[in-house]
C-alpha positions in Angstrom: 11.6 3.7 39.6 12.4 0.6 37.2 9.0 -0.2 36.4 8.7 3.2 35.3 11.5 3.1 32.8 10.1 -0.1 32.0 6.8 1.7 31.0 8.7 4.6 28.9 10.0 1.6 27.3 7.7 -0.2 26.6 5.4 3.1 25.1 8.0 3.4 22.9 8.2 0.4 21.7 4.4 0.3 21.2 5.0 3.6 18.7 7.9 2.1 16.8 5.6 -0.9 16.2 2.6 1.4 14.9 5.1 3.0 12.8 6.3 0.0 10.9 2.7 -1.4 10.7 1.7 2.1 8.8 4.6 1.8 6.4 3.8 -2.0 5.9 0.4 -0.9 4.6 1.8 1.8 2.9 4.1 0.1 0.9 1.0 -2.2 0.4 -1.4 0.2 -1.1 1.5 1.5 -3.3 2.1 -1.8 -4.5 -1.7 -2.4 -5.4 -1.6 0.9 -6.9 1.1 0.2 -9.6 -0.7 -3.3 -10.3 -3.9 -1.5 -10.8 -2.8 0.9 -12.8 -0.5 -1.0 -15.5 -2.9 -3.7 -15.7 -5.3 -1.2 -17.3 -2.5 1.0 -18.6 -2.1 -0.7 -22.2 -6.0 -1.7 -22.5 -7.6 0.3 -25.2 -11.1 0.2 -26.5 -11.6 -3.3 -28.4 -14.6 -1.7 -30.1 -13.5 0.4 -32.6 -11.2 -2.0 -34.3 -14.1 -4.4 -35.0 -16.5 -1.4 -36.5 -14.6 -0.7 -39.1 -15.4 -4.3 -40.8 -18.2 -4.3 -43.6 
């Protein structure tokens, strides 16, 4: 009867753990979202400044 408890237990710790490893990357690919994105964010095209010389 214990070790099946001890199983319960342990499945359920085994889900807890998945959990947190899916919001780790989560919280990952939102972070390397926002970089993206403002890295690029103020980058306009550097060619038409330079066409509009003689």
């Amino acid at each position: 009867m214990a070790s099946k408890a001890f199983f319960c237990f342990s499945s359920v710790n085994k889900t807890i753990m998945w959990l947190i490893v899916l919001e780790a990357l989560a919280a990952l690919g939102v972070l390397v979202f926002l970089v993206w994105w403002t890295m690029f964010a103020g980058r306009r095209d550097l060619h038409d400044d330079d066409s509009s010389g003689p």
